[in-house]
N, C-alpha and C positions, 0 to 999 in steps of 0.2 A: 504494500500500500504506500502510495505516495506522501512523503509528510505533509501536513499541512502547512504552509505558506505562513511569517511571523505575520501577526495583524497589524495594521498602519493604524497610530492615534490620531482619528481624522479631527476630532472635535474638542472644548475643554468638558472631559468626564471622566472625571477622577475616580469614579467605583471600579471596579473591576469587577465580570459577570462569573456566578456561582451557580454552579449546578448542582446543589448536594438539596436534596429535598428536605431535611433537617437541618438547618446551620446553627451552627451555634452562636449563641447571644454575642456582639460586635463589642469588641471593646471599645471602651471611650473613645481608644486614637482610631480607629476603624470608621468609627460614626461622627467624629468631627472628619475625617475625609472622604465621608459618603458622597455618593454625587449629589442626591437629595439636600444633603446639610448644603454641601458648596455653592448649590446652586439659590437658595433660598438664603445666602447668606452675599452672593453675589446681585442678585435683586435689590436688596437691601443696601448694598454700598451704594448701585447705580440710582436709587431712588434716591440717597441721601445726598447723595453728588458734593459738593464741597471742595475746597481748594486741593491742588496739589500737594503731595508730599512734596521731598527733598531732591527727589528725582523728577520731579518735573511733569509727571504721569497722569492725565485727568482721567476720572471715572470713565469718560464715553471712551476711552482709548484700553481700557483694561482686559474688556470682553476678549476684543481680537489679539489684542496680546498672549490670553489665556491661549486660544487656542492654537499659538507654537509654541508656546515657553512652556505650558502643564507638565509636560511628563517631564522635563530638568526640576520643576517646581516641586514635585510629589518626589522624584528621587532624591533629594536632598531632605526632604523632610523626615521620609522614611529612613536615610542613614542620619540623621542627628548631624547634620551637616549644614539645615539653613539657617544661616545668621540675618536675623529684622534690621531693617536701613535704622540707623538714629530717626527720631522725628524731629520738622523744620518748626525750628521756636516762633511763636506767634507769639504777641505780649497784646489782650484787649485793655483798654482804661475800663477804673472802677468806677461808678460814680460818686464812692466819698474820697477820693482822691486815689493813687498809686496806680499799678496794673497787674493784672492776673495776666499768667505764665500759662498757656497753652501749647499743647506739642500738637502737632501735625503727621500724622502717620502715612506712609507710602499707600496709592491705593489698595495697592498688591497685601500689606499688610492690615490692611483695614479688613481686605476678602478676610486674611488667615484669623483676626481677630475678630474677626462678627462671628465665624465658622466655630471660633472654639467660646465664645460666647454664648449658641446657640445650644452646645452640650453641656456646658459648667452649670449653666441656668438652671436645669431639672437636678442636678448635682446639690446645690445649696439653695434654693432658695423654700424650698420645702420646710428647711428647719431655720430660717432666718426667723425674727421676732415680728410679730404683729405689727409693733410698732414703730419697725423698720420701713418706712414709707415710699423712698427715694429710689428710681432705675428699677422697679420691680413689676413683674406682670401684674395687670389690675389693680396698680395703687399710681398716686398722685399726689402732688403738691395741695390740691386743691382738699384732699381725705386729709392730709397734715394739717391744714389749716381747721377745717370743721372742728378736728379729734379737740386740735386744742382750744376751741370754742367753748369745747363742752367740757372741758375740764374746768375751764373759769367759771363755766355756768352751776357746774356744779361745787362751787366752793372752794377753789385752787387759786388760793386771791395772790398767790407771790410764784414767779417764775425762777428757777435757775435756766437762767441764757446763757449757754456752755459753748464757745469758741474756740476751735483746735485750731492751734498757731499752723497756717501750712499745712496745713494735713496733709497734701497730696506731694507737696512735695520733702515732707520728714517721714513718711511711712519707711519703718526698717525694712528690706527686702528681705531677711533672714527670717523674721519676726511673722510677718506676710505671707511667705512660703512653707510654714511653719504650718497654718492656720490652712491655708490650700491643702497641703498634704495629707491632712486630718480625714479629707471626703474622697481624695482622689490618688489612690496608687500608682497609676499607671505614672512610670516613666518619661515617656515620650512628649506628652504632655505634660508634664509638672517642669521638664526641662526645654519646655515651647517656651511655656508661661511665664518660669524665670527670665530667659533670653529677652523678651519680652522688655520686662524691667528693667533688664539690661544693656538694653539697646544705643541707651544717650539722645544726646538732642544735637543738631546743627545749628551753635552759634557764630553767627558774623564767620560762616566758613569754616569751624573748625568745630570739631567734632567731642562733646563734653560729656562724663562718661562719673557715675557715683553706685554709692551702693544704699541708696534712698531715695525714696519717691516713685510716684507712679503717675505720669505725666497728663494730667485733665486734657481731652479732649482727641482720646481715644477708645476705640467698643470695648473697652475691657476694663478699663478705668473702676467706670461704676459698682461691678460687682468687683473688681476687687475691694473699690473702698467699702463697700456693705461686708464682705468676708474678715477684714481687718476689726471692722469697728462691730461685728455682730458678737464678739464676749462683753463688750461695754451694753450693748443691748439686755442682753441675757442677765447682766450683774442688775442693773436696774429692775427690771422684771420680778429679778430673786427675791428683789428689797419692797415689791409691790408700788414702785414709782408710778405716777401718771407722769408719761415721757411721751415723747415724739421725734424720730431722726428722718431727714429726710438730706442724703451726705451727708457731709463734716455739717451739717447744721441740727443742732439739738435742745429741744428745751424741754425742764422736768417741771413740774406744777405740783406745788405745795400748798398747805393751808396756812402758813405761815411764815415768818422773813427769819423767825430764828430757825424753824425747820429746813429754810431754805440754806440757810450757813451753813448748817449740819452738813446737808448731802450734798452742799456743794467742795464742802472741805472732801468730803469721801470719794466724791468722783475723781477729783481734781488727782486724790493721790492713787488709784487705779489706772487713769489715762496716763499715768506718769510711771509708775513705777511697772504696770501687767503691760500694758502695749506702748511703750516707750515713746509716746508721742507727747508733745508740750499744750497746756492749755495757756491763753490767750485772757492772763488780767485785764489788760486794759479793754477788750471787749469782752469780757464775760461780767454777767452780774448776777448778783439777786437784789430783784425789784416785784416792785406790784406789778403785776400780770398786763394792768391797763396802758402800762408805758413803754412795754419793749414790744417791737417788729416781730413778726415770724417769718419767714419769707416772703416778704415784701407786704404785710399788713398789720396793721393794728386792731385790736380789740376795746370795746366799748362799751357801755351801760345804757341801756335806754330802753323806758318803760318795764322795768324788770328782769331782760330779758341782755343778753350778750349780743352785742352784732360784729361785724366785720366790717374794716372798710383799709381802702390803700394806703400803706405806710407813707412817710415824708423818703427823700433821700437824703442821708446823711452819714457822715462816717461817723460817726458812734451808734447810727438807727441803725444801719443799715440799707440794702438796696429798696426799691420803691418798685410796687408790681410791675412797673411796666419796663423796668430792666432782666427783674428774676427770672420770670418767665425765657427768656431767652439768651440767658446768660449759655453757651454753647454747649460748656459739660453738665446741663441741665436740660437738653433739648429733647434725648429721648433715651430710657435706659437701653435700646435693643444697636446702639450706633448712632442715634442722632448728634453725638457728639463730633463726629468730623466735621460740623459745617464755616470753622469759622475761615473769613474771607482772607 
């Protein structure tokens, strides 16, 4: 019998076809390279479209790149051999002054990180806390705000406003990986996902490289910052807090300003000492519930009852709704984060 002829990869489709009538269950790295995942994670880059990486590369130009470059792309991945481009430093202005540091990720690794977004997701978010609101399927900014509506309504007259200095960019990578490894074995990916964080950023041309931080305004960003900050979750909960995080932004609600010292001393030395991250004095406080922001709103009295309405801007308020909302790495937890200009 004549061999059969090697098959030519005509198209980008990354599965390879199985014929065992039984397969066995796909391992994580299996099912982030499914063609299914890739493909439903390539959709998803090209709907969110957004600037360039570092190379130069736009979303509409990806597609037909996949389909010559895939099979270099998937053998490299498969030997633990592809290394992530740095991402191109964006800096937005805040509006109470300074700027926020966002990375830019290569299209190509936008595909690879929505793709391993798309499998970590069912991986963690199942046992994330309730109260974790922020990049997660079926919750919103807008549940964060209600939740805490109702916490003042029901007698939560003083806020701990809890401000992580930097959060995104002091996260310890060891610390972070530590915390991933907990849900996920596999190899291949736990050493995607470091690389990942390890990749650096392109500034003014030269290429800047730490072993902290995880760069705002890429697909993976978000749950990693939910994965990092999900035992500060969990410690709250244990202590029966009325809390609310939606990212680095978190407020507890108390009945009181001396309760509110209390937990705010105890969190203060958790975030400090269990996940080695800094809290942020000069924006953190305990105040009356009626006078600090939540993302981007304030809370009020009238007629008995709690309302809401749009914070001021200010750097000690904080941002005002109609910045929040579309601050980049707040845009969507599934990738909306690539889009800034």
């Amino acid at each position: 019998m004549k061999p059969e002829s090697p098959r030519q990869e005509q198209s980008f489709s990354p599965a390879s076809e199985r014929s065992d009538p039984h397969p066995a269950r796909p391992s994580l790295w299996e099912g982030f390279l499914s063609r299914e995942n890739l493909a439903r994670a390539l959709t998803r880059v090209e709907r969110n479209a957004g600037a360039p990486g570092p190379d130069g590369m736009t979303t509409q130009e990806l597609r037909p790149w996949l389909h010559a470059h895939w099979p270099q792309v998937r053998a490299q991945l498969d030997a633990g051999t592809h290394r992530p481009s740095p991402v191109r430093r964006v800096t937005i202005p805040k509006p109470g002054g300074g700027v926020r540091l966002l990375g830019v990720p290569t299209v190509l690794d936008r595909l690879l990180q929505q793709a391993l977004l798309q499998v970590l997701t069912p991986v963690f978010d199942p046992h994330f806390a309730d109260e974790s609101l922020g990049f997660r399927p079926g919750r919103s900014a807008h549940q964060a705000v209600r939740s805490a509506r109702d916490a003042i309504a029901n007698g939560a007259d003083w806020v701990v406003d809890l401000d992580l200095d930097q959060f995104f960019d002091r996260v310890n990578h060891d610390a972070l990986m530590a915390r991933v490894a907990r849900r996920v074995k596999d190899k291949q990916v736990l050493r995607l996902v470091r690389r990942y964080l390890e990749a650096g950023v392109m500034a003014d041309g030269v290429k800047v490289t730490n072993d902290r931080g995880t760069p705002q305004g890429s697909p993976l960003s978000p749950l990693l910052a939910n994965i990092m900050l999900d035992d500060l979750d969990h410690e709250l909960a244990a202590h029966g807090h009325r809390f609310m995080r939606y990212a680095d932004d978190c407020v507890i609600y108390v009945g009181s300003e001396r309760a509110g010292k209390r937990v705010m001393m105890s969190t203060r030395r958790f975030v400090e000492e269990r996940l080695k991250l800094r809290v942020n004095e000069g924006k953190s406080a305990v105040a009356p519930a009626t006078t600090r922001p939540f993302l981007g709103f304030m809370f009020f009295r009238r007629d008995g009852e709690v309302k809401v309405r749009p914070g001021p801007r200010s750097e000690s308020g904080g941002e005002g709704p109609s910045t929040a909302p579309h601050r980049p790495e707040l845009a969507d937890h599934h990738g909306g984060a690539d889009r800034p200009a």
